[in-house]
N, C-alpha and C positions, 0 to 999 in steps of 0.2 A: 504493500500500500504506500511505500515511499512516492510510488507515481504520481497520487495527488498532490503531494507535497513539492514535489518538483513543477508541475503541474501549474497548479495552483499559483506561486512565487512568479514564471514563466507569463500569465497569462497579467498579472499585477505587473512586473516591470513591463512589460508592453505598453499595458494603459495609462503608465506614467511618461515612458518616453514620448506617448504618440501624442499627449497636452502639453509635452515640454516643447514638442516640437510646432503646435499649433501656438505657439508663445507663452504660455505657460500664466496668461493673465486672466483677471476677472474678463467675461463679458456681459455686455449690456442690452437693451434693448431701446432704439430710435427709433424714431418715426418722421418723416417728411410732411405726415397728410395723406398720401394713397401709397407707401409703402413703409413695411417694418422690415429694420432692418437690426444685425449684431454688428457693433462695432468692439473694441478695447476698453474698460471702462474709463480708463487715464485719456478718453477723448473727449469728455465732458469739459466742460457745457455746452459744446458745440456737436453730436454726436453727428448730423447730418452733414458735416464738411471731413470726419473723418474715413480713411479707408473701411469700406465694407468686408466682413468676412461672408456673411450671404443677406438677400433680401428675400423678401414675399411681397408681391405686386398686388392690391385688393380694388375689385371693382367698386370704390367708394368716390361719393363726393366729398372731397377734401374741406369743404367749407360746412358740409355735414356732418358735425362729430358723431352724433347719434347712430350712423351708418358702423361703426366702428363694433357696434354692441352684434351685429350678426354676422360676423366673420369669426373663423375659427380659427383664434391665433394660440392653440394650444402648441402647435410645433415650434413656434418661436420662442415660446418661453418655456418648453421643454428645453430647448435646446441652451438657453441663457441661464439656466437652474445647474446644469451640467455643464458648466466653461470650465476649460483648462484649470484653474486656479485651486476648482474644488474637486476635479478628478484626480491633480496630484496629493490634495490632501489625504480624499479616500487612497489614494494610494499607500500613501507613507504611514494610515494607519493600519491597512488591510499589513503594510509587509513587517508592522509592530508586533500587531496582533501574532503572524505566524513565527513571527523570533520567538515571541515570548511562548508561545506553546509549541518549542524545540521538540526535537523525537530523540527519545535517549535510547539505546542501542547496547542492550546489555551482554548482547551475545548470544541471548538464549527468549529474547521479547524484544517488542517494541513499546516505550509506551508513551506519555506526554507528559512533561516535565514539569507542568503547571499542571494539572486534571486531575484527582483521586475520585475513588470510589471506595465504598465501605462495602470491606471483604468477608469473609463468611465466618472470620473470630471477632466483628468487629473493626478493624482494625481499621484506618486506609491503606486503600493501594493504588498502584497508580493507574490510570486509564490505560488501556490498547491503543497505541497511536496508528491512523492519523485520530485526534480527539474530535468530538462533536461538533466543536467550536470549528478546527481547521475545514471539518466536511461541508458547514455552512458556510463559511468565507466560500468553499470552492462551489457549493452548490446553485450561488449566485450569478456564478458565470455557468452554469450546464449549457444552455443554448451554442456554446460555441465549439468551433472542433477543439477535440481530445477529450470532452468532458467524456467520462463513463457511470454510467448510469451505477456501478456498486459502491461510487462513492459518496453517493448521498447518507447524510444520516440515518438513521436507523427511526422509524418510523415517519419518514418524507417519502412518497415517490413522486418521480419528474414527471 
């Protein structure tokens, strides 16, 4: 099961390099009057003179604000929710989270170096790595290649 863990780590620096590479900043949302558009948010107060990263064009009359309430600008501000700035964040803490729930390798188990469970004297012991924790970080990316479906937690399925 070290896969997922390789995996897992594998699919988190991706997601970080590829918002370091889109500039790694807040973005924002502009508007002109008949289009919304993301800029950087360090374009402010002028967001309409600075470089576009993309727009949406809407069949409104500009002098009509009320036009504005039936268009469906859910992808724009899906998309401005998820800028660069705060996919590196998730990032840096998705690859916290799996330092800190290390896999120790005794030679003879696997298990999580952070995780216990109470053993059959009582006692704790340590979880089976990957731990529950690590199977959820990875479970969040399943839609993509390599994910395998035996990696999800134990009572999830995909």
């Amino acid at each position: 099961m070290a896969e997922v863990v390789e995996w897992l780590r594998s699919q988190i620096i991706a997601d970080k390099e590829a918002a370091e590479a889109a500039g790694g900043e807040e973005w924002i949302i502009g508007t002109d009057g008949q289009q919304l558009f993301l800029v950087p948010a360090k374009a402010e107060p002028q967001p309409w003179n600075a470089e576009r990263i993309t727009e949406w064009t809407y069949p409104v009359n500009p002098r009509q604000s009320g036009e504005w309430e039936e268009c469906d600008r859910s992808k724009p501000f899906h998309i401005a929710r998820h800028d660069p700035r705060d996919t590196i964040a998730r990032c840096e803490a998705d690859l916290a989270i799996l330092d800190e729930h290390e896999v120790h390798d005794s030679g003879f188990s696997r298990s999580c170096t952070v995780c216990f469970e109470e053993g059959k004297d009582g006692d704790d012991v340590p979880v089976e790595a990957p731990c529950r924790t690590v199977r959820l970080l990875a479970y969040g990316r399943r839609y993509r290649p390599g994910w395998n479906p035996d990696w999800a937690p134990e009572g999830i399925t995909s």
